[in-house]
DODOTOR-476316 format. One line per field, with one value per residue (C-alpha): residue number from 1; residue in one letter; chain; x, y, z. Coordinates in Angstrom, 2 decimals. Each point is the difference from the previous one (the first is absolute). Layout:
N
i	NUM  ...
aa	A  ...
ch	A  ...
xx	X  ...
yy	Y  ...
zz	Z  ...
***
This chain:
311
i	1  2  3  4  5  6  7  8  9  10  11  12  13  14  15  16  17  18  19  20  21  22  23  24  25  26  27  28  29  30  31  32  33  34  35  36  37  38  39  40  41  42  43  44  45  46  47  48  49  50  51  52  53  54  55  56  57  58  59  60  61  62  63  64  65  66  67  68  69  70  71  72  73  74  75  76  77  78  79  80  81  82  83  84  85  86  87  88  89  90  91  92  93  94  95  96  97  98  99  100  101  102  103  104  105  106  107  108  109  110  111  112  113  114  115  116  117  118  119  120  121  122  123  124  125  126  127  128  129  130  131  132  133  134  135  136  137  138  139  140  141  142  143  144  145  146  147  148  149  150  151  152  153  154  155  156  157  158  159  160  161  162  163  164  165  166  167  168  169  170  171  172  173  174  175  176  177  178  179  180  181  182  183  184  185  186  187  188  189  190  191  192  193  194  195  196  197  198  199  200  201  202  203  204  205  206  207  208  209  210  211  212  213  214  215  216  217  218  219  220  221  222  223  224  225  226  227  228  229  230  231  232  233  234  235  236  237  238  239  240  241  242  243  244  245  246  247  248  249  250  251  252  253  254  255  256  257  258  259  260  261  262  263  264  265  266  267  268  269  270  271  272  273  274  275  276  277  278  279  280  281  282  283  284  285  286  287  288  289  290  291  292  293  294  295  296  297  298  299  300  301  302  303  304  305  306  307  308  309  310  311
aa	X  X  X  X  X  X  X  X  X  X  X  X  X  X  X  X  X  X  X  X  X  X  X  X  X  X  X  X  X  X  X  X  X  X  X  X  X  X  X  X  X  X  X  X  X  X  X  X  X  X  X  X  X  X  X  X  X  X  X  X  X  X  X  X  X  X  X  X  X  X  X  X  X  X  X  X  X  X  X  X  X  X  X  X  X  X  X  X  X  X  X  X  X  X  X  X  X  X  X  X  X  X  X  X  X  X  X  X  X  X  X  X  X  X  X  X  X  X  X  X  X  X  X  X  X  X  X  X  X  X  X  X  X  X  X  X  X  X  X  X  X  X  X  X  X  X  X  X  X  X  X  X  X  X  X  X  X  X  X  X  X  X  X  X  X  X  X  X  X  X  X  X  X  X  X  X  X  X  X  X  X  X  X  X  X  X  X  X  X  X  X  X  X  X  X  X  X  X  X  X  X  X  X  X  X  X  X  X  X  X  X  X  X  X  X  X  X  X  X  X  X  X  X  X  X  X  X  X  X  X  X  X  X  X  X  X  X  X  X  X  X  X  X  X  X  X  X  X  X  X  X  X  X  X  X  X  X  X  X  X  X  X  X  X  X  X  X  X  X  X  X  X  X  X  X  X  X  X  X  X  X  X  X  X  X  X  X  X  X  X  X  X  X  X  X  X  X  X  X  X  X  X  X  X  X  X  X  X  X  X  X
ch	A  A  A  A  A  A  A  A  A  A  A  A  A  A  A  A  A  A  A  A  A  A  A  A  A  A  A  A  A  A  A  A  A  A  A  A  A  A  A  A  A  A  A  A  A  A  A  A  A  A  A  A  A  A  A  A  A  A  A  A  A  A  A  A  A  A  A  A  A  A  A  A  A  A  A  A  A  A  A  A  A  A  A  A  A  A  A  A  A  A  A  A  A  A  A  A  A  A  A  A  A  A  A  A  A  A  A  A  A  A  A  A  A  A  A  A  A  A  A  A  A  A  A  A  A  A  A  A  A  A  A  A  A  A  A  A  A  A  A  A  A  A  A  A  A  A  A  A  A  A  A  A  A  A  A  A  A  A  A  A  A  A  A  A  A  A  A  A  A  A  A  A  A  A  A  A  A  A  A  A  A  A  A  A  A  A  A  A  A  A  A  A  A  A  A  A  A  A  A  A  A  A  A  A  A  A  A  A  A  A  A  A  A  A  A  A  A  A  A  A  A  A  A  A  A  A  A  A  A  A  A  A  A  A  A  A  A  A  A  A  A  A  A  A  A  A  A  A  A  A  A  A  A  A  A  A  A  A  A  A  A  A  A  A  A  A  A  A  A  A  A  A  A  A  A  A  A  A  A  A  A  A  A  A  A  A  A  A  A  A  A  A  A  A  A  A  A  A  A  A  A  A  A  A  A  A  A  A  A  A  A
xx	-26.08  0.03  -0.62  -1.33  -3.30  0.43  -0.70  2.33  -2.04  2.47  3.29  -1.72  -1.33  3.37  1.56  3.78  0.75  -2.22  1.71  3.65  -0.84  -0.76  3.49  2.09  -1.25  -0.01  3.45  0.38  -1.64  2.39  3.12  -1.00  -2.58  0.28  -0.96  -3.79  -0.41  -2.79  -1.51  -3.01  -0.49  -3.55  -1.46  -0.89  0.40  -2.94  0.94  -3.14  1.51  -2.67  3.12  2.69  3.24  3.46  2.10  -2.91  -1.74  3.42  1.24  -2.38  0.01  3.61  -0.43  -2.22  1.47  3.37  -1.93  -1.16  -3.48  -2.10  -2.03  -3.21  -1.60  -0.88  2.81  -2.94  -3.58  -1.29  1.58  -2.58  -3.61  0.38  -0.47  -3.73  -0.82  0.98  -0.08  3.29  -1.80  -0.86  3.81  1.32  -2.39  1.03  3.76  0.18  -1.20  2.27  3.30  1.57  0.81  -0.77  1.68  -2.42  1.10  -2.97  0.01  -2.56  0.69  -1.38  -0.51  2.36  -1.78  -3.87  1.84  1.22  -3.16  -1.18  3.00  0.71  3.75  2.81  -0.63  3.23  -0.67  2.41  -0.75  -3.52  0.15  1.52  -0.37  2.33  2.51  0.84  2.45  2.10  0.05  1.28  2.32  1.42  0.25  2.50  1.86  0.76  0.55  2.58  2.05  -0.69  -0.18  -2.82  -3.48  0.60  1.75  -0.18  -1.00  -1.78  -1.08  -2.15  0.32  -3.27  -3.91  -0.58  -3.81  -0.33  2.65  -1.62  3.75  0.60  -3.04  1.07  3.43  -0.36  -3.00  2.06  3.67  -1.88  -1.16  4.15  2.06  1.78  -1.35  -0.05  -1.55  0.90  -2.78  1.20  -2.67  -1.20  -2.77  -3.12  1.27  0.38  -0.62  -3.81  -0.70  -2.15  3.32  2.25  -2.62  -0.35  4.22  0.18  -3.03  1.03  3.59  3.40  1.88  0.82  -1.00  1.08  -1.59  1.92  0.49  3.66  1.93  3.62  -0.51  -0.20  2.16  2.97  -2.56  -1.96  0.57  -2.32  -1.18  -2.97  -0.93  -3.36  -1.09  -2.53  -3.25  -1.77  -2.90  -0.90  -0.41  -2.93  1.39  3.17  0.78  0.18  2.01  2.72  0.61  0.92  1.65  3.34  -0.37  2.95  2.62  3.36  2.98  3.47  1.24  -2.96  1.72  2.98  -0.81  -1.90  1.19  2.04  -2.37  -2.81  -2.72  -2.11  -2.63  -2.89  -3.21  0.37  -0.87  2.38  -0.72  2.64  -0.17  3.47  2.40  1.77  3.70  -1.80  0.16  3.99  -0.14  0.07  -2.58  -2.59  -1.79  -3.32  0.58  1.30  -3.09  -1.73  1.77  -1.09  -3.16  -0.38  1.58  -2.08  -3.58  1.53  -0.01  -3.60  -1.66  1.92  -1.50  -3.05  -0.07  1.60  2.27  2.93  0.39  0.55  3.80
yy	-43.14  3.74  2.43  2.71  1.42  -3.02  1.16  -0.81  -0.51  -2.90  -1.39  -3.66  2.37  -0.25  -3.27  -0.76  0.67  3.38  0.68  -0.54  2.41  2.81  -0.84  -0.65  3.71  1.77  -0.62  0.51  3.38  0.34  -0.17  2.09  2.38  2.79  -2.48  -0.20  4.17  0.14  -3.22  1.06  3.53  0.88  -2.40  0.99  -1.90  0.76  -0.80  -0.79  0.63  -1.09  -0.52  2.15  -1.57  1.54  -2.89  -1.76  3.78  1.59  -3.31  -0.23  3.77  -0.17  -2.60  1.57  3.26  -1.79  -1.76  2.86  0.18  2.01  -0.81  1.57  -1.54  0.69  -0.87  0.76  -1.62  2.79  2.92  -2.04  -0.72  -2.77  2.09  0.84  -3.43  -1.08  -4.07  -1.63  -1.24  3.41  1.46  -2.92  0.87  3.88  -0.82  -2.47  1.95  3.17  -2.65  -3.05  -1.85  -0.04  -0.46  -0.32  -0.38  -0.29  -1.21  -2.29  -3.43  -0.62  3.14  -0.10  -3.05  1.54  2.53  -1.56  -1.49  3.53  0.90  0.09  0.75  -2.24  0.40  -0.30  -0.91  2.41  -1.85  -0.85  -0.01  -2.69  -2.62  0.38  2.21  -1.22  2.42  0.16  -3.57  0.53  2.91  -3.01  -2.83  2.60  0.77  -3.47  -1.11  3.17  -1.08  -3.89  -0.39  -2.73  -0.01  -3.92  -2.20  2.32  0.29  3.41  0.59  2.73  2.34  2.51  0.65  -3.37  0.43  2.73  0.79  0.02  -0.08  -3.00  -1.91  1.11  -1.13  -3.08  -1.45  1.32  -1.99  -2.97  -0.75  -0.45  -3.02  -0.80  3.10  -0.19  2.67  0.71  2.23  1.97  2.19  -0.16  -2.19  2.75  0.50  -2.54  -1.10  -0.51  -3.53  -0.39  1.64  -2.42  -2.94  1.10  0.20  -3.23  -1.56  1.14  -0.11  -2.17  2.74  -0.57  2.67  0.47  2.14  1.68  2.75  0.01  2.44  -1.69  -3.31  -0.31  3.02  -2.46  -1.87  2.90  1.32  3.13  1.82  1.61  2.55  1.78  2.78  -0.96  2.35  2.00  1.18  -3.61  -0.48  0.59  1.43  1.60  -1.90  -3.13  1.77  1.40  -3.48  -1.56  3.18  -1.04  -4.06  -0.12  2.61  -1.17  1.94  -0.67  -2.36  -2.26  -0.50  -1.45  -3.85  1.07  -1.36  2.55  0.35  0.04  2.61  2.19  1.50  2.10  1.14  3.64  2.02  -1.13  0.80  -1.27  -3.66  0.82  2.05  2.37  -1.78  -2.70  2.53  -0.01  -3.77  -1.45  -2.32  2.59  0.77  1.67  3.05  -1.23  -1.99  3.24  1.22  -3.61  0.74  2.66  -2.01  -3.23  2.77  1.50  -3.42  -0.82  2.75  -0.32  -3.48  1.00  2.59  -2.07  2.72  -2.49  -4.05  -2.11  -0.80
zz	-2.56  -0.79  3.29  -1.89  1.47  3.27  3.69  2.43  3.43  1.27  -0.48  -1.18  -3.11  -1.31  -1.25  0.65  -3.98  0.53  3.15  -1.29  -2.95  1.81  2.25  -3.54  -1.10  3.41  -0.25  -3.04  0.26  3.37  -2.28  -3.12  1.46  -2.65  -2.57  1.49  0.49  -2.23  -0.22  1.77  -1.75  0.12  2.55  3.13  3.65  2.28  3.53  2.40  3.27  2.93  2.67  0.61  -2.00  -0.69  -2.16  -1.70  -0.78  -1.18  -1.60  -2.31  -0.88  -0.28  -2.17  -2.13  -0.34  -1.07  -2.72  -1.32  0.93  2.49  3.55  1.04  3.16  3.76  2.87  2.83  -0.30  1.86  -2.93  -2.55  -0.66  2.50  2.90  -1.24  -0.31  -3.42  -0.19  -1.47  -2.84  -1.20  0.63  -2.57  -2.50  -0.30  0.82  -2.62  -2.73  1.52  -0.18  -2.03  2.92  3.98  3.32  2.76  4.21  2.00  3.94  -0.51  -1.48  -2.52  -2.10  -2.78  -1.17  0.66  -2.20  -2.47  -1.18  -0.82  -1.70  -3.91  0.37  2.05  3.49  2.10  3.91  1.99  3.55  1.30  3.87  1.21  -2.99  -2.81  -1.57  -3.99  -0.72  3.34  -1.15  -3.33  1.78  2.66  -2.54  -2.42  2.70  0.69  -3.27  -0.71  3.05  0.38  -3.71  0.53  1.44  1.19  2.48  2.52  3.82  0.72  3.84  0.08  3.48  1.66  -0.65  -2.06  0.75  -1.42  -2.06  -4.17  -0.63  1.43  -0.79  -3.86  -0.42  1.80  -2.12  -2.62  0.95  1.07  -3.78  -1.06  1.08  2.96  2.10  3.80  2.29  3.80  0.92  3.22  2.30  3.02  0.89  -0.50  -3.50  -1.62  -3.51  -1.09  0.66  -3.45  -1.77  1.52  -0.80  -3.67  -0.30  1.23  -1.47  -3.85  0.38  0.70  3.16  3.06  2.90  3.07  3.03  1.98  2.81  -0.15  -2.51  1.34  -0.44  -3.69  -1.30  -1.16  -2.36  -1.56  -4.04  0.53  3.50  -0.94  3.08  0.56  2.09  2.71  -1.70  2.71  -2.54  0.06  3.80  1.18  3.84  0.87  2.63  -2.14  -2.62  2.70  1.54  -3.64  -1.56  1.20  -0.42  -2.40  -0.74  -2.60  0.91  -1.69  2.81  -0.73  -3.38  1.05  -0.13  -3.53  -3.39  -1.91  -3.12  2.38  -0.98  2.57  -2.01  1.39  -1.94  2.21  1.60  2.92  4.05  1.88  -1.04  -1.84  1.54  -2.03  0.72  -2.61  -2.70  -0.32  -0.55  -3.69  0.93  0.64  -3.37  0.95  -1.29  -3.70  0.64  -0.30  -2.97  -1.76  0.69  -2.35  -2.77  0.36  -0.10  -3.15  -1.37  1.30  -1.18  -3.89  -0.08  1.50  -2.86  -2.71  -0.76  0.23  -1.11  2.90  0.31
***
């Protein structure tokens, strides 16, 4: 099924065979980039930036720019016609007749999709408060398959905020649709993963999942270490933010009982829940994560567009 003019609110809005495209010409993009510089000439990105963002915001600009095309948009709600009161419904419909495609990040969950039903162009969710996070997804899921060279058979154990981490809640309804996935889902007990998001992973698919509070314990067994930063904007006191902020912190040592081809990845920005030893070991990838990132939006958005045929 084609993808041109599609929103993507949610990971689920994306088969496997729709997801693997975008992968098979991310990287393909990754490897030949000049051969995609003006693919995009003459369309324009408008970026709808309700939250502050530095990797999603400059990702997808980044990608745009390198395809040839050009951005127009708002990084600060309160530097557009937001601040006097305009309704999201009304943004879309000037934005989307201003750009070919959007990227929206709002803190409230939800939004993207209210958006989306206003919206005559493709509609890209950027993060909506603590729900999902498509394209970090996509961004994760290349990463993997670039290193791992599969997106199967593997045991992921995912480390931090899984309450409220959109990141998390994205890649693992996303891994738990291929076969023979198994999650370890590590935080401490006052964040732990939605229990409706658990139910639905285990009610629609074949994984195993295990809860723990221990990073230790299962290091030896894990494929991928996915770490996340404990978010203070999404605590509602300090106090409760300050007595979780350090729950889990991977330093090199930790690694030693780790398989060799073992991946720590990290959706960023980082705290303190990696130490910085972690960055001279070949098993930390988080920043070429970043890089991927910009790769697998360049794809999106040529699909998105139609500019390209899928791989």
């Amino acid at each position: 099924m084609s993808l041109i003019g599609r929103h993507l609110i949610d990971p689920n809005d994306l088969t496997l065979e729709e997801t693997q495209q975008i992968i098979d010409l991310g990287l393909k993009i990754y490897k030949n980039p000049a051969d995609y510089a003006d693919v995009c000439k003459g369309k324009i990105l408008g970026t709808l930036f309700y939250e502050p963002s530095t990797r999603t915001r400059l990702s997808f600009e980044s990608a745009m720019l390198r395809l040839g095309g050009t951005i127009l948009g708002f990084s600060d709600a309160n530097t557009s016609a937001v601040k006097k009161g305009e309704s999201i419904a009304d943004t879309i419909r000037v934005l989307d007749d201003y750009a070919d495609i959007l990227v929206m990040r709002h803190p409230r969950e939800g939004a993207p999709k209210l958006a989306s039903q206003y919206s005559t162009v493709s509609l890209i969710n950027g993060g909506d408060g603590g729900h999902q996070h498509p394209t970090q997804t996509l961004t994760d899921l290349i990463t993997i398959q670039n290193y791992k060279g599969k997106l199967e058979n593997l045991k992921v154990a995912f480390c931090g905020d899984l309450l409220f981490g959109r990141t998390v809640h994205s890649l693992l309804k996303s891994l738990s649709r291929y076969p023979n996935m198994s999650f370890i889902l590590i935080s401490p007990p006052e964040l732990k993963i939605p229990y409706h998001l658990k139910d639905e992973i285990l009610h629609n698919h074949n994984v195993e999942i295990i809860e723990t509070n221990s990073l230790e314990t299962y290091m030896p067994e894990i494929d991928i270490l996915y770490m996340t930063r404990i978010q203070k904007e999404r605590f509602f006191n300090e106090e409760e933010y300050v007595k979780l902020k350090d729950s889990f912190i991977l330093s090199r040592d930790k690694l030693e009982n780790a398989k060799k081809d073992m991946l720590v990845l990290h959706p960023l920005p980082r705290v303190n829940e990696i130490s910085y030893d972690v960055d001279l070991d070949p098993r930390g990838k988080y920043f070429e994560q970043a890089k991927l990132g910009v790769y697998v939006r360049m794809a999106l958005i040529s699909l998105l567009l139609g500019v390209i045929e899928p791989c």
